[in-house]
DRENKOL-709597 format. One line per field, with one value per atom (N, C-alpha, C, CB): residue number from 1; atom name; x, y, z. Coordinates in nm, 2 decimals. Glycine has a CB too. Layout:
// residues N
k (NUM_...)
a (CA_...)
u (X_...)
v (Y_...)
w (Z_...)
This chain:
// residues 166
k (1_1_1_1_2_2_2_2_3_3_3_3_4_4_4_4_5_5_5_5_6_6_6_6_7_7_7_7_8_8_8_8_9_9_9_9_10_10_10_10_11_11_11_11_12_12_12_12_13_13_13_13_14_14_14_14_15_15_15_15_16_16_16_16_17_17_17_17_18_18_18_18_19_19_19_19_20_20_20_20_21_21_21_21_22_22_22_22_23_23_23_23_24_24_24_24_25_25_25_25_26_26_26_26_27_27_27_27_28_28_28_28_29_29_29_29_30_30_30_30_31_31_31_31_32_32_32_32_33_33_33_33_34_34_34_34_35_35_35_35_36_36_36_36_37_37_37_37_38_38_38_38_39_39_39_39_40_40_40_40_41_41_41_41_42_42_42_42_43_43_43_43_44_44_44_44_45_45_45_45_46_46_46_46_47_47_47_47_48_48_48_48_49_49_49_49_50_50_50_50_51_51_51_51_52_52_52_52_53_53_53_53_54_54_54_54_55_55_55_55_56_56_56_56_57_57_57_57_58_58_58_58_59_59_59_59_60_60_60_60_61_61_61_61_62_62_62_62_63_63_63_63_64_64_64_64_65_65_65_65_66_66_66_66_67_67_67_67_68_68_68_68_69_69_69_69_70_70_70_70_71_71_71_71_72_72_72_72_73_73_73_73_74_74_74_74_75_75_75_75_76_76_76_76_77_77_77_77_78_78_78_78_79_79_79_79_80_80_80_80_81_81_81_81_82_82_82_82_83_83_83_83_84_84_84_84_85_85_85_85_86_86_86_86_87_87_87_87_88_88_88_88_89_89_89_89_90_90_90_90_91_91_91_91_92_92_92_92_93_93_93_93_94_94_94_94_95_95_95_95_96_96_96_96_97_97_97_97_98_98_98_98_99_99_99_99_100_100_100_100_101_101_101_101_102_102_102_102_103_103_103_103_104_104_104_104_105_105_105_105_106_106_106_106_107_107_107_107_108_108_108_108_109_109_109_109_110_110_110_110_111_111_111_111_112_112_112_112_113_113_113_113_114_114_114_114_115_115_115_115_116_116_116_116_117_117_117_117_118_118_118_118_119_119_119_119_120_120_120_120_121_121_121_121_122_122_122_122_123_123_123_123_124_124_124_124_125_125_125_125_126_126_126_126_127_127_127_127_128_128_128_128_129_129_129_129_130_130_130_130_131_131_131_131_132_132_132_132_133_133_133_133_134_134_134_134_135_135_135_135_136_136_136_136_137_137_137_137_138_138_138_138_139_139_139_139_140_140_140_140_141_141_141_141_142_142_142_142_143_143_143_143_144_144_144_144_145_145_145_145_146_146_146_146_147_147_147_147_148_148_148_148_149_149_149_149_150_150_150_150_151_151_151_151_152_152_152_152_153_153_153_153_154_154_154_154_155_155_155_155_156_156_156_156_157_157_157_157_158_158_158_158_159_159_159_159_160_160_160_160_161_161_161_161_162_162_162_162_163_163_163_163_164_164_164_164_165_165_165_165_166_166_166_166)
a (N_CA_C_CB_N_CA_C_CB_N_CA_C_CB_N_CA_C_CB_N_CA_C_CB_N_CA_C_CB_N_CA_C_CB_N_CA_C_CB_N_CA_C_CB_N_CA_C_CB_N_CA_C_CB_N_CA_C_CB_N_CA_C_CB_N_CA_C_CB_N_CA_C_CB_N_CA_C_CB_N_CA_C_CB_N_CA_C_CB_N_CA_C_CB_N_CA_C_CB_N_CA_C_CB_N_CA_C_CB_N_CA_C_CB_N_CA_C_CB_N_CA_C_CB_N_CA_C_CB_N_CA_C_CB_N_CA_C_CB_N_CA_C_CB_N_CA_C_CB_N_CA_C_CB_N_CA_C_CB_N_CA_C_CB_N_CA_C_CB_N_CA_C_CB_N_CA_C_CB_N_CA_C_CB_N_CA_C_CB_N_CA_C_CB_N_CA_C_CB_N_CA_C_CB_N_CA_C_CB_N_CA_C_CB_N_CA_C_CB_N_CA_C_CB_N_CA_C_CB_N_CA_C_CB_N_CA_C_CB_N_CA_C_CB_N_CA_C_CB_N_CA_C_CB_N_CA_C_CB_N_CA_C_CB_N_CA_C_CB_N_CA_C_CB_N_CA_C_CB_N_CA_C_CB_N_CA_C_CB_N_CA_C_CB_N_CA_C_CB_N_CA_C_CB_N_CA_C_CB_N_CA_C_CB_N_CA_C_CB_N_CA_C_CB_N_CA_C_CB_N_CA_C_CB_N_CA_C_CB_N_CA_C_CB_N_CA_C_CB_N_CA_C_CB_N_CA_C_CB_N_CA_C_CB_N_CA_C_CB_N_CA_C_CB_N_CA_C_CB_N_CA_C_CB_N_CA_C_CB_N_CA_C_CB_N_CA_C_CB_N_CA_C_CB_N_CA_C_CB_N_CA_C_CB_N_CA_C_CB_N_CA_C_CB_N_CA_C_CB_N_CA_C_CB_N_CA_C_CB_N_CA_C_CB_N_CA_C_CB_N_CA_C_CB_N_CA_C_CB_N_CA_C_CB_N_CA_C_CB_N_CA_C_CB_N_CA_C_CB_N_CA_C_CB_N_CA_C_CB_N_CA_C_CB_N_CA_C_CB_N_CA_C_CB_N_CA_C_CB_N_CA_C_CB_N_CA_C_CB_N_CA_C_CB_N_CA_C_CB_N_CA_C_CB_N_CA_C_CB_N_CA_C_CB_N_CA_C_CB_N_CA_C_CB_N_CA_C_CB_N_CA_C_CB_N_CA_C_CB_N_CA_C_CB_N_CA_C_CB_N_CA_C_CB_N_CA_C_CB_N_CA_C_CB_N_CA_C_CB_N_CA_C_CB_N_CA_C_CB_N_CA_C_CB_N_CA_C_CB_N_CA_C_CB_N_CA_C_CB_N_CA_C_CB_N_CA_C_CB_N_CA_C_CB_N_CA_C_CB_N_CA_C_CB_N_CA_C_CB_N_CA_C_CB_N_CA_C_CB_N_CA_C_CB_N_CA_C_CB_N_CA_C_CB_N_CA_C_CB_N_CA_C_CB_N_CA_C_CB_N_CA_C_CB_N_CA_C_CB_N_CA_C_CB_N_CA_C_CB_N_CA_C_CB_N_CA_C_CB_N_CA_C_CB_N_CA_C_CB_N_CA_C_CB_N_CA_C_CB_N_CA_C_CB_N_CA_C_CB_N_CA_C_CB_N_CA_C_CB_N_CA_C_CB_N_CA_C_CB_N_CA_C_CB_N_CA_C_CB_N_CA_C_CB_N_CA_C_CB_N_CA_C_CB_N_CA_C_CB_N_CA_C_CB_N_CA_C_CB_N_CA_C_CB_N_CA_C_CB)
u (0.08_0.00_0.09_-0.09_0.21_0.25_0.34_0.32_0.38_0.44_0.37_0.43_0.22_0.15_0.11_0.06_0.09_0.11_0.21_0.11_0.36_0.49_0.44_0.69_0.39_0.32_0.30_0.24_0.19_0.12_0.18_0.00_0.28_0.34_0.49_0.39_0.56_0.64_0.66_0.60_0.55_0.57_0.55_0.48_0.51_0.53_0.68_0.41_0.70_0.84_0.94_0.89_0.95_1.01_1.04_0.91_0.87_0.82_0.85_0.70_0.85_0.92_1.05_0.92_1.13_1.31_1.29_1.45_1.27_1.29_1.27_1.23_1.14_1.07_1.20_0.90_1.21_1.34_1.48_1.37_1.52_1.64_1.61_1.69_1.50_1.45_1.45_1.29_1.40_1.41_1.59_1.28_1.68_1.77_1.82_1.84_1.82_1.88_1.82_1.79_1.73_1.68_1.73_1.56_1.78_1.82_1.99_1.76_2.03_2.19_2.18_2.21_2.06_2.12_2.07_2.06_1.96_1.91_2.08_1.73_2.12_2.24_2.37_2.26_2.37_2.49_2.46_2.54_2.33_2.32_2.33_2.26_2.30_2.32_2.47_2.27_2.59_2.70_2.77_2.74_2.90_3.03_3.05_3.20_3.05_3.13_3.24_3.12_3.32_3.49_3.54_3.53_3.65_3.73_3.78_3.80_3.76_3.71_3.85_3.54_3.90_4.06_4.00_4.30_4.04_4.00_4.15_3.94_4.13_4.29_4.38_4.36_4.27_4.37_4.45_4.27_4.39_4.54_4.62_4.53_4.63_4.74_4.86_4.70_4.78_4.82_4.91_4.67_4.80_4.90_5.02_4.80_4.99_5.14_5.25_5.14_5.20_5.28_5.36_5.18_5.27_5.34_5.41_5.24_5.40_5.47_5.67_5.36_5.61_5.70_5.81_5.66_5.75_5.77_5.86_5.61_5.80_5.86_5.98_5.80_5.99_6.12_6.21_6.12_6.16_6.30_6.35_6.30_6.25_6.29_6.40_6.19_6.36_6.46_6.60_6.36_6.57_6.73_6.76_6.79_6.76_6.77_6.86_6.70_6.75_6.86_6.96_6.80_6.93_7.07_7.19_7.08_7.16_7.29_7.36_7.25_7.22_7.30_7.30_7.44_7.23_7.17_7.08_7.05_7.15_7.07_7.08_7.11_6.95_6.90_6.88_6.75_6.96_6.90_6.87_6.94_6.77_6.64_6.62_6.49_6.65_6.63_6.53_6.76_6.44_6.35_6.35_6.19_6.34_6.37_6.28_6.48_6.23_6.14_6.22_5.99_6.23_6.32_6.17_6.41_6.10_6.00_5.84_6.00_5.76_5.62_5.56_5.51_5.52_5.53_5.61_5.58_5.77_5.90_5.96_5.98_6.00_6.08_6.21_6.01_6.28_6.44_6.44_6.56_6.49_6.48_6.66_6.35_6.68_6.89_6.89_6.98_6.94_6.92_7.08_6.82_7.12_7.29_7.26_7.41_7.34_7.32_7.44_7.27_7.43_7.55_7.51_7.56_7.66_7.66_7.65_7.73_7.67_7.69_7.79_7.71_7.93_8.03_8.01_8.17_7.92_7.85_7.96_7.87_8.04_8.10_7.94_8.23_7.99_7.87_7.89_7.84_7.79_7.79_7.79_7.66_7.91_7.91_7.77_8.08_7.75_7.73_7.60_7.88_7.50_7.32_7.23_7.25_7.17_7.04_6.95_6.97_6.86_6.78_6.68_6.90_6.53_6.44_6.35_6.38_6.24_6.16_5.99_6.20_5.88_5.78_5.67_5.81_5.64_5.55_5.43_5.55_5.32_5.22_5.12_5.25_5.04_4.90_4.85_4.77_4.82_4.75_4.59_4.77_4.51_4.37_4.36_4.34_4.42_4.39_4.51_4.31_4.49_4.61_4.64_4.61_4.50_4.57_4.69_4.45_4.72_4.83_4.98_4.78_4.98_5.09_5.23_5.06_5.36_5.46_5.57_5.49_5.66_5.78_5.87_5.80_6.02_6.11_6.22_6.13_6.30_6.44_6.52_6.53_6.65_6.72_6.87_6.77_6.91_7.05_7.11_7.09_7.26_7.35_7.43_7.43_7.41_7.47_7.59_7.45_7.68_7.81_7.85_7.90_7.98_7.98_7.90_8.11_7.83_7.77_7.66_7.85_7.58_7.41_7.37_7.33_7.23_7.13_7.01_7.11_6.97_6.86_6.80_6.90_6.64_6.56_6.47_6.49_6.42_6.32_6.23_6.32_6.11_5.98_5.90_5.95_5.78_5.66_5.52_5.60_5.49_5.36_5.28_5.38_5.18_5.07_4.96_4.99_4.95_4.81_4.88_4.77_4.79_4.77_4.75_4.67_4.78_4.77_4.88_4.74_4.87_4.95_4.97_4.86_5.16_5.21_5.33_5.22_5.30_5.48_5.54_5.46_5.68_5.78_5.87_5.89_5.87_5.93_6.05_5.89_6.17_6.30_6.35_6.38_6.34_6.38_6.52_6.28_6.64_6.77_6.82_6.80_6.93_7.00_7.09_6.91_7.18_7.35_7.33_7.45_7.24_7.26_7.27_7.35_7.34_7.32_7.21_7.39_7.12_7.03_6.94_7.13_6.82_6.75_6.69_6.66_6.71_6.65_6.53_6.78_6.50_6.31_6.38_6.10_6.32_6.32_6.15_6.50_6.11_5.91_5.92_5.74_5.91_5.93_5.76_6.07_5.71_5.62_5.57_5.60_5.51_5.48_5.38_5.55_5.35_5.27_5.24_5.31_5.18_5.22_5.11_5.28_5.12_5.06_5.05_5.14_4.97_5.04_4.92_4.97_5.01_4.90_4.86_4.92_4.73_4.65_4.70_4.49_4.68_4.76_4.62_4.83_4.68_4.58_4.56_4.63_4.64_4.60_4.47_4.70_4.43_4.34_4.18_4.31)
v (-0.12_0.00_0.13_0.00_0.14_0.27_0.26_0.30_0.18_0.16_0.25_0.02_0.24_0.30_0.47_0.22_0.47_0.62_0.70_0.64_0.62_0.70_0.68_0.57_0.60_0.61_0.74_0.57_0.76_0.87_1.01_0.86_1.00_1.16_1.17_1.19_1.09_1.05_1.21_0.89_1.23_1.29_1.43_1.25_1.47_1.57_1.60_1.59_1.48_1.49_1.54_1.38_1.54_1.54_1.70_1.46_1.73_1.87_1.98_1.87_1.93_2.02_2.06_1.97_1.90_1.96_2.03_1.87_2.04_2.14_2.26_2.14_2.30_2.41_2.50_2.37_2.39_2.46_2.49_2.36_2.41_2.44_2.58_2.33_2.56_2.73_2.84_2.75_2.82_2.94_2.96_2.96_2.82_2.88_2.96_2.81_2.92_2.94_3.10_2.83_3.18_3.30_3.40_3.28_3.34_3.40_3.41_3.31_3.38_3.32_3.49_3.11_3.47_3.59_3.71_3.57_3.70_3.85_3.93_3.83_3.83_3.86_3.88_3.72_3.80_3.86_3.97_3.78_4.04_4.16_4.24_4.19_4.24_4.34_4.39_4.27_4.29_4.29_4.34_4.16_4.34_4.40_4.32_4.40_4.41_4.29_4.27_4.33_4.32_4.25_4.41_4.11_4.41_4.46_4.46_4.43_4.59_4.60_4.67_4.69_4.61_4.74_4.76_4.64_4.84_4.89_4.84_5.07_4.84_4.74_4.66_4.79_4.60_4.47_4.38_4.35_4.35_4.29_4.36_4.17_4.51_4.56_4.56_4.70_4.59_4.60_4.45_4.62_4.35_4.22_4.19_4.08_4.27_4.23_4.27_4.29_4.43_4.52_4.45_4.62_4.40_4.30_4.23_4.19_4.16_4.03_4.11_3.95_4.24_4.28_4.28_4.37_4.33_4.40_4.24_4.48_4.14_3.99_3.97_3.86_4.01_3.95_4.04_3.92_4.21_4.25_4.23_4.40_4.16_4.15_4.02_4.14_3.95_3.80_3.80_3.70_3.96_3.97_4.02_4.07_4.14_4.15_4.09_4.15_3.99_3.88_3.85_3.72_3.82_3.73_3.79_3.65_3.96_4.05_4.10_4.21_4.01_4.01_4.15_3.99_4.22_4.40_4.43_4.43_4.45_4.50_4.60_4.46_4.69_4.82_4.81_4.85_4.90_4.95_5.06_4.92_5.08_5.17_5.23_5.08_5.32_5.37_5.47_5.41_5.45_5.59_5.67_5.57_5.79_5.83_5.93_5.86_5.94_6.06_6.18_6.05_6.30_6.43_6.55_6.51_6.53_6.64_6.57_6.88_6.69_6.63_6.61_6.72_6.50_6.56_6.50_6.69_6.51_6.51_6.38_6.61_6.31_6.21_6.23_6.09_6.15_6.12_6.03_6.09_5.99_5.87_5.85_5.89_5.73_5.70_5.60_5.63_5.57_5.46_5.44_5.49_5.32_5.26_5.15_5.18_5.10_4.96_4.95_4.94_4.81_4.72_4.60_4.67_4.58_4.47_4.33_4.49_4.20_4.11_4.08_4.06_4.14_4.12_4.22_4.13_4.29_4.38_4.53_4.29_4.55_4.66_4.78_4.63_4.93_5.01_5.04_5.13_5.10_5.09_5.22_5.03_5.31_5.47_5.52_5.55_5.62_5.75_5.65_5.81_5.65_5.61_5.71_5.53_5.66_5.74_5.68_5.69_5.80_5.69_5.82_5.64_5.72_5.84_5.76_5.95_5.80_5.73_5.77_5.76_5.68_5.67_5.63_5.56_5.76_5.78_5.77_5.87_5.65_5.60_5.59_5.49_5.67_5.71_5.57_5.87_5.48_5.34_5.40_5.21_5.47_5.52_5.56_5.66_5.67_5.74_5.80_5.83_5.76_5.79_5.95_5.66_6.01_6.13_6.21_6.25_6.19_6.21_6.11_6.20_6.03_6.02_6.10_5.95_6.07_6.16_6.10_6.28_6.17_6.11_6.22_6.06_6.16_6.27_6.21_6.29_6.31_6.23_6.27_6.31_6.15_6.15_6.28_5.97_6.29_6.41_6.33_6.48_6.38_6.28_6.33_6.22_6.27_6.31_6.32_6.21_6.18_6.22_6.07_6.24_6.03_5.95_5.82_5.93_5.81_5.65_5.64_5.55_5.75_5.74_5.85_5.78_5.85_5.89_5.94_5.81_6.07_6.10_6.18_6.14_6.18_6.29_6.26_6.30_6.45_6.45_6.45_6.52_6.42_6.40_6.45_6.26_6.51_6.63_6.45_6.82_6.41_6.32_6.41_6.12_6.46_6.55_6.45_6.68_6.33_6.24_6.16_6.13_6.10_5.99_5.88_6.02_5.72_5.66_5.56_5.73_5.50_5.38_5.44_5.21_5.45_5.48_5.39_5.61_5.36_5.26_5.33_5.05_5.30_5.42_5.30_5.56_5.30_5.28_5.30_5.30_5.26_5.30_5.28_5.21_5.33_5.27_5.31_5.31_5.27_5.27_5.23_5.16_5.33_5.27_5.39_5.18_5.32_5.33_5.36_5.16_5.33_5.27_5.15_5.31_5.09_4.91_4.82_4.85_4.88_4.77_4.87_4.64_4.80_4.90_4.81_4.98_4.89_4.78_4.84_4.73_4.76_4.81_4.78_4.67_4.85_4.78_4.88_4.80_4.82_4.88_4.85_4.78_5.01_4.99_5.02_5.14_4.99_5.05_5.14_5.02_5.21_5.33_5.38_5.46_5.32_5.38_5.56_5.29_5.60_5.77_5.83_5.87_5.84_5.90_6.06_5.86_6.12_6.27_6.33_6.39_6.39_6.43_6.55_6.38_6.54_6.71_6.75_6.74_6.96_7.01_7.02_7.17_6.97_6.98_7.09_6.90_7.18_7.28_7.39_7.32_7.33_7.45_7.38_7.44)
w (0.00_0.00_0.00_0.12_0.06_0.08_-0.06_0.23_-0.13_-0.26_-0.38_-0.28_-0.37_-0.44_-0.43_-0.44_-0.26_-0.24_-0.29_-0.12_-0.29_-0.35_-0.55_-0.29_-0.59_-0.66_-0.74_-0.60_-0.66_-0.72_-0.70_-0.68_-0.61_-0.59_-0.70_-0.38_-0.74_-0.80_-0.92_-0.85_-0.98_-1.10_-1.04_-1.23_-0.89_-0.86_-0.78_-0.80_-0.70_-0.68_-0.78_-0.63_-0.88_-1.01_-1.02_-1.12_-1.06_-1.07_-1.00_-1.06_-0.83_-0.74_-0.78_-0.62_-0.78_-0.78_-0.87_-0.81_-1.02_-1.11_-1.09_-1.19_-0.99_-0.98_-0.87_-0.92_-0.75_-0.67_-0.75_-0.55_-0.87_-0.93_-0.98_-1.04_-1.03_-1.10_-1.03_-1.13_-0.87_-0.84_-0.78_-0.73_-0.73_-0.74_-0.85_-0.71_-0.92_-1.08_-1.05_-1.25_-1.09_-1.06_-0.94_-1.06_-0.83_-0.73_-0.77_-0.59_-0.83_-0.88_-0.96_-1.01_-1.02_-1.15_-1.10_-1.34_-0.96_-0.94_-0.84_-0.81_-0.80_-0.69_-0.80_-0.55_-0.88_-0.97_-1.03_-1.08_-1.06_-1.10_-1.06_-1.14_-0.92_-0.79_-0.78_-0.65_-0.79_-0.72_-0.81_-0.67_-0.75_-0.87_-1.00_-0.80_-1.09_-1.25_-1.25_-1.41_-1.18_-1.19_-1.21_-1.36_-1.25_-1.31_-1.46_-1.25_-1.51_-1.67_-1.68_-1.73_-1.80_-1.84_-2.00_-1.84_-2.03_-2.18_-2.21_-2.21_-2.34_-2.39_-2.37_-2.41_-2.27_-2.19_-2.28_-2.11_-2.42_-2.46_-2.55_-2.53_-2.55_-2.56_-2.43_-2.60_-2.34_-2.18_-2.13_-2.08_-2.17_-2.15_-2.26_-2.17_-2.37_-2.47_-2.44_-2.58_-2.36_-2.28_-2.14_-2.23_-2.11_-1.97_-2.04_-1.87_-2.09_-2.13_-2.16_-2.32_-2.25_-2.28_-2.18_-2.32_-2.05_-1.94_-1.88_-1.85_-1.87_-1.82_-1.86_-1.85_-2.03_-2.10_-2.07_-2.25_-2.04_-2.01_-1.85_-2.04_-1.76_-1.66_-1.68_-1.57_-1.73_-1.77_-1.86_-1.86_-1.93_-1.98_-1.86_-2.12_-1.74_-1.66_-1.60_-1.64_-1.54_-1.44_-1.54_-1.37_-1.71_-1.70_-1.70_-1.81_-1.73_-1.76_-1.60_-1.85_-1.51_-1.39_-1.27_-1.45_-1.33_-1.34_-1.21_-1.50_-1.09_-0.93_-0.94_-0.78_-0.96_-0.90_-0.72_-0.98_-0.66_-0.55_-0.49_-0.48_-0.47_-0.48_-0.33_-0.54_-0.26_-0.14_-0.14_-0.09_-0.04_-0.03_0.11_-0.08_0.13_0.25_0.29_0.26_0.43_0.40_0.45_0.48_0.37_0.41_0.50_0.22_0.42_0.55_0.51_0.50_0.59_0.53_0.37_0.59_0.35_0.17_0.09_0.15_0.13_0.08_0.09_0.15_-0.04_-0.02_-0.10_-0.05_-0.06_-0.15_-0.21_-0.10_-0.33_-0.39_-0.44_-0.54_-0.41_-0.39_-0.48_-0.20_-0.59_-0.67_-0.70_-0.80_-0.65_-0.72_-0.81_-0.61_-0.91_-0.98_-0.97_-1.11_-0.99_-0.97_-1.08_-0.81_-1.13_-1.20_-1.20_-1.24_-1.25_-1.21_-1.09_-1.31_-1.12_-1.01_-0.90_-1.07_-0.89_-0.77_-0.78_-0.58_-0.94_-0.94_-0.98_-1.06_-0.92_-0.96_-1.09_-0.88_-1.14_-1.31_-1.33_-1.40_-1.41_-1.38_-1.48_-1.44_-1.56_-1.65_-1.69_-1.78_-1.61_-1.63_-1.65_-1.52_-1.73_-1.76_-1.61_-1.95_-1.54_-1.40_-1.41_-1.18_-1.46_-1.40_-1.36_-1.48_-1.26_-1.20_-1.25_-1.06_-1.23_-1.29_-1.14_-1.44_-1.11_-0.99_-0.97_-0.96_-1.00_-0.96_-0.81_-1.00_-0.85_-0.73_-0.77_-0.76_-0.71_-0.73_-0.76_-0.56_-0.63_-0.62_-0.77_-0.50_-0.82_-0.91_-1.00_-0.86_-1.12_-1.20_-1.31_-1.29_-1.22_-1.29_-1.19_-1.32_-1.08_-1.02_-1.07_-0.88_-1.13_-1.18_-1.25_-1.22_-1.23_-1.29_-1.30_-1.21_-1.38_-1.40_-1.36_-1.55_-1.32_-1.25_-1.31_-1.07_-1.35_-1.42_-1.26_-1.62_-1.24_-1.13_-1.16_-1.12_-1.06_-1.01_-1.04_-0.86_-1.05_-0.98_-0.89_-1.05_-0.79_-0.63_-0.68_-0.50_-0.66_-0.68_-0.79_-0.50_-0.80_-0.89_-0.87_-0.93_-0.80_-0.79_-0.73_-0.72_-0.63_-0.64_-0.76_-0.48_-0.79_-0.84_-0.76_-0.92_-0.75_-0.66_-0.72_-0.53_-0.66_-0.69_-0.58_-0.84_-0.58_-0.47_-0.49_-0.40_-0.46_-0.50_-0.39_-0.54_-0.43_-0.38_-0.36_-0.57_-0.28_-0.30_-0.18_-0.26_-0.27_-0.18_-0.12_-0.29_-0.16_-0.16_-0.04_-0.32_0.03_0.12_0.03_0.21_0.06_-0.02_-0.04_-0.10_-0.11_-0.17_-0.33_-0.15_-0.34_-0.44_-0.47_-0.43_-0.59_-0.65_-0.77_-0.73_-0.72_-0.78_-0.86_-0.65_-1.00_-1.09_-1.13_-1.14_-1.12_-1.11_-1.29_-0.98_-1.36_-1.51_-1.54_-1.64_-1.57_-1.54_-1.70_-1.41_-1.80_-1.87_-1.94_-1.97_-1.95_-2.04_-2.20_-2.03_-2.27_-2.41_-2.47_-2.44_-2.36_-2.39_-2.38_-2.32_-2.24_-2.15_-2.05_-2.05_-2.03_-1.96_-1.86_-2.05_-1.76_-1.64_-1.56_-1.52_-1.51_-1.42_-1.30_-1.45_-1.15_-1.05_-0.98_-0.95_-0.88_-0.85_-0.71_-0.94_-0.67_-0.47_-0.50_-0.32_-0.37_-0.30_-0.21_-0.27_-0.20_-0.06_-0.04_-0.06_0.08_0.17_0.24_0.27_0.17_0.24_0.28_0.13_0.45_0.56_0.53_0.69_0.47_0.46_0.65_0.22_0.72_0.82_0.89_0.89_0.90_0.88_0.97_0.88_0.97_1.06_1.19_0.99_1.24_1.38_1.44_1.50_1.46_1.49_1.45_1.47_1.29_1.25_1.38_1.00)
């Protein structure tokens, strides 16, 4: 007897799961409409060709053996230093470089800039830089002779802080 009662509900059991996959299914696309679409780049595969670009010169890089080191310092509110030496494979410094840096606001990139470097004395490279923004900024170090051109990408965090007094 109870064989037959399952019976007869069988084609509604059926009917239900569908009906519940449906309404998940509908709740899936009302909430993905609602939410964020990702992250959209306009010319992304110009931008990835660009990267890629960006990998291989890191990989002649290492092989020519090529350490940028990249010092940043803070001189007042506002105010940083930027100290750049390279060094070769055998860790000798590398004289008479071209060194300018490429100054990225992460938030918002109409504050970005480029600063070509001083030269202190024969073997650092410096420039001072104005960051008026609060924020997370990465400073691009692009470095070359004529022969080879090398990347190095610090990061920075910069607290700018209000005058309390007013």
């Amino acid at each position: 007897m109870r064989f037959n009662k399952f019976k007869i509900y069988w084609p509604y059991l059926i009917f239900g799961s569908f009906i519940i996959v449906l309404i998940v299914n509908i709740a899936y696309v009302v909430v993905a409409n609602d939410t964020w679409r990702g992250l959209f780049t306009e010319n992304s595969y110009k931008k990835g060709l660009g990267h890629n670009r960006t990998l291989e010169k890191a990989e002649e890089q290492k092989k020519l053996g090529i350490t940028i080191l990249t010092g940043i310092r803070k001189s007042s509110e506002g105010m940083f230093l930027i100290e750049t030496l390279v060094k070769d494979k055998n860790y000798q410094i590398i004289p008479n470089l071209k060194v300018f840096y490429r100054i990225k606001y992460r938030p918002d990139s109409k504050y970005d800039f480029d600063v070509q470097s001083q030269q202190n004395d024969s073997i650092f490279r410096t420039a001072t830089i104005n960051l008026t923004k609060s924020g997370d900024w990465e400073i691009e170090t692009v470095v070359s002779n004529g022969e080879f051109v090398a990347q190095d990408v610090k990061d920075l965090t910069v607290i700018i802080n209000p005058d309390i007094s007013q």
